[in-house]
Legacy VTK file of the C-alpha trace (Angstrom):
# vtk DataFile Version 3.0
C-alpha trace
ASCII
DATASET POLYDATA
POINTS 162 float
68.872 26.103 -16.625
69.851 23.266 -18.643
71.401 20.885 -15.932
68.053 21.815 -14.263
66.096 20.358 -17.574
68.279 17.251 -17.407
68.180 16.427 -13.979
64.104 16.514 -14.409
64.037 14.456 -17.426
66.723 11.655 -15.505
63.878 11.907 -12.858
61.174 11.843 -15.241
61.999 8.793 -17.222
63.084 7.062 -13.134
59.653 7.305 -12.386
58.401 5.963 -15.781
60.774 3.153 -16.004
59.661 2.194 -12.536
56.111 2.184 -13.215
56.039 0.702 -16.525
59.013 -2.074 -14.362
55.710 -2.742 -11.918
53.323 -2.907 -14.336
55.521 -5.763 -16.375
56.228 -7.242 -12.799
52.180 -7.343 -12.506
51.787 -8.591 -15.878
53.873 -11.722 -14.657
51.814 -12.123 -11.548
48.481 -11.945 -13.488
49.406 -14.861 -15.963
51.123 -17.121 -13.370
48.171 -16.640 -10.852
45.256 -17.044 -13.957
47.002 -20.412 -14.546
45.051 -21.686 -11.507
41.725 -20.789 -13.075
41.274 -23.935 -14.914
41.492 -26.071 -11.869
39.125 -23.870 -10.023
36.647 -23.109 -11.997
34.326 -25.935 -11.048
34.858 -25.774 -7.258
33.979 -22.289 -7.538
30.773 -22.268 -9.874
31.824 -19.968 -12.615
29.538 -19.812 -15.389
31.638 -20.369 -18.992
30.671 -16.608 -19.239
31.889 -15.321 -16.208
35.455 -17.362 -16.487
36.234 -16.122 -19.682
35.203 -12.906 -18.624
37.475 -12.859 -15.714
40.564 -13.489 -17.986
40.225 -10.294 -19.004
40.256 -8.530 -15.303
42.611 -5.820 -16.307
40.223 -4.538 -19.245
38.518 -1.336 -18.117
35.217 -2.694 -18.743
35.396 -5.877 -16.707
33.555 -5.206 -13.324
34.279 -7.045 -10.601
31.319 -7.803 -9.037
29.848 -11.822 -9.367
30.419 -13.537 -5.512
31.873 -16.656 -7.883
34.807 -14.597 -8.627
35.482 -14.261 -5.107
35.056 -17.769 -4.610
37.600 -18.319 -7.105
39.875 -16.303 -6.441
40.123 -18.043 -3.041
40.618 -21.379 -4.370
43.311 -19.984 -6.964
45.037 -18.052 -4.084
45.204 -20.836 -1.701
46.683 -22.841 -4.890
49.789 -20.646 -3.673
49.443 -20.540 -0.461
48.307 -16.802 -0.551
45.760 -16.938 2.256
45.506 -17.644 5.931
42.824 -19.550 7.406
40.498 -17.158 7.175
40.725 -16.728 3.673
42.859 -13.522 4.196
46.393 -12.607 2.872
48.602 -13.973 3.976
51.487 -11.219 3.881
54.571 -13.096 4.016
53.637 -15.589 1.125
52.408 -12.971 -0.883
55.530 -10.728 -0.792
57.653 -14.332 -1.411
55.097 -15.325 -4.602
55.905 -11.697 -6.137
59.036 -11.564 -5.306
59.804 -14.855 -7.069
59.252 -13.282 -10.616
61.727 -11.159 -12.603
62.040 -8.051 -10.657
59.359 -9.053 -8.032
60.788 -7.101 -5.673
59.584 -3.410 -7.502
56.043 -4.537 -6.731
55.888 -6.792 -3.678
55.723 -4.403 -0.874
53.317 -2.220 -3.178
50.994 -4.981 -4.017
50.740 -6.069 -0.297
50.160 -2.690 0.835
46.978 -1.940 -1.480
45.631 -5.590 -1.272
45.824 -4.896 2.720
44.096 -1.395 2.173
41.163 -3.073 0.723
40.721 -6.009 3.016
40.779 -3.425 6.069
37.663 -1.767 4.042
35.802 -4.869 3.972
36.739 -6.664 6.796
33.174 -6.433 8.363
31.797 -8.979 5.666
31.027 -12.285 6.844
30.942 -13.745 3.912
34.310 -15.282 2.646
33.619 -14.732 -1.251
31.420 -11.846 -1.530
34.656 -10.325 0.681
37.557 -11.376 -1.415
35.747 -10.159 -4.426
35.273 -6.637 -3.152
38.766 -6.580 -2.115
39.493 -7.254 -5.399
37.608 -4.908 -7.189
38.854 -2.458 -4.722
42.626 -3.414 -6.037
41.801 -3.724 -9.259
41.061 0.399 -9.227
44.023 1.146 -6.692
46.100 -0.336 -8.795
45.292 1.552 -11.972
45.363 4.527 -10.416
49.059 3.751 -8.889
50.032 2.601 -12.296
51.044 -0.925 -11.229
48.390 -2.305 -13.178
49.563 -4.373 -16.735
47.983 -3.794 -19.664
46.545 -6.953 -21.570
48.611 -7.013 -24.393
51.267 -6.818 -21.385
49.468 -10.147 -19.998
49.296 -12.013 -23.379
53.159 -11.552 -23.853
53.822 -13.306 -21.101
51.263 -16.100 -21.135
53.227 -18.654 -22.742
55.890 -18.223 -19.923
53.803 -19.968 -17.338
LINES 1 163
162 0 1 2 3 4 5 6 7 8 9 10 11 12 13 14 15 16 17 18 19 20 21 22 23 24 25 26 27 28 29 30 31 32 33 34 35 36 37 38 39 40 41 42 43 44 45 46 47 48 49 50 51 52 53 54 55 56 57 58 59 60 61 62 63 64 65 66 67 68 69 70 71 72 73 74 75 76 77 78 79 80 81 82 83 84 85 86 87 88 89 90 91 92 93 94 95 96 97 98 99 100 101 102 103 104 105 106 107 108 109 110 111 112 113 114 115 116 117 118 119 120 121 122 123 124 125 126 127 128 129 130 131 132 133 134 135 136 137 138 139 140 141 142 143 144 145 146 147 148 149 150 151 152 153 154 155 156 157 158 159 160 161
């Protein structure tokens, strides 16, 4: 009974380290990738309002909805050469941008995987940035509910690194 206990707490605190280890991961991604906002936030017409809303995209009550933040998030993604042509992911430089931070690799094939998920549900729209926005308010709740998503205070820690 008790090497049964201890063998389910080992797995146990596996599974949280790993979750909590793609949630940092994501925190890195999120801080890195927001650096890009500043340079995009004219060609994309954010309103002062809605950019410094969208710094806080992780918070619970930050809905994803405004076709500028789609438009931004294009010009921020092709600042990394995130997207194809066709203002989709591109899947190869995504997994190589998230692998490239500390422990990238946790999270990359995760992060392509759901992104992918959600562009497949909205590939029908014609419309390049009311598309990439639903796609990522789509992510935004698959990743909470995977657990890969950072918490803000998670976010702020790492600011300063990038």
């Amino acid at each position: 009974m008790t090497s049964k206990c201890c063998l389910l707490l080992v797995v146990m605190a596996t599974v949280a380290g790993s979750v909590l280890g793609t949630a940092e991961v994501m925190s890195h991604v999120t801080a890195h990738f927001g650096k890009a906002l500043d340079e995009c936030r004219d060609e994309s017409g954010l309103s002062p309002e809605i950019l410094e809303e969208f710094q806080h995209f992780w918070r619970e009550d930050f809905e994803v909805v405004h076709r500028e933040l789609g438009c931004a998030i294009i010009c921020m993604s092709n600042k990394f050469s995130l997207l194809q042509e066709d203002s989709r992911m591109h899947h190869v430089n995504m997994h190589d941008y998230v692998k490239s931070f500390p422990n990238g690799h946790v999270l990359s094939e995760k992060l392509v995987s759901l992104i992918h998920n959600c562009e497949k549900q909205y590939d029908s729209l014609t419309d390049d940035c009311d598309r990439v926005v639903k796609v990522a308010a789509c992510f935004k709740v698959d990743a909470k509910k995977e657990g890969i998503a950072p918490e803000v205070a998670m976010i702020e820690a790492v600011m300063e690194k990038y």
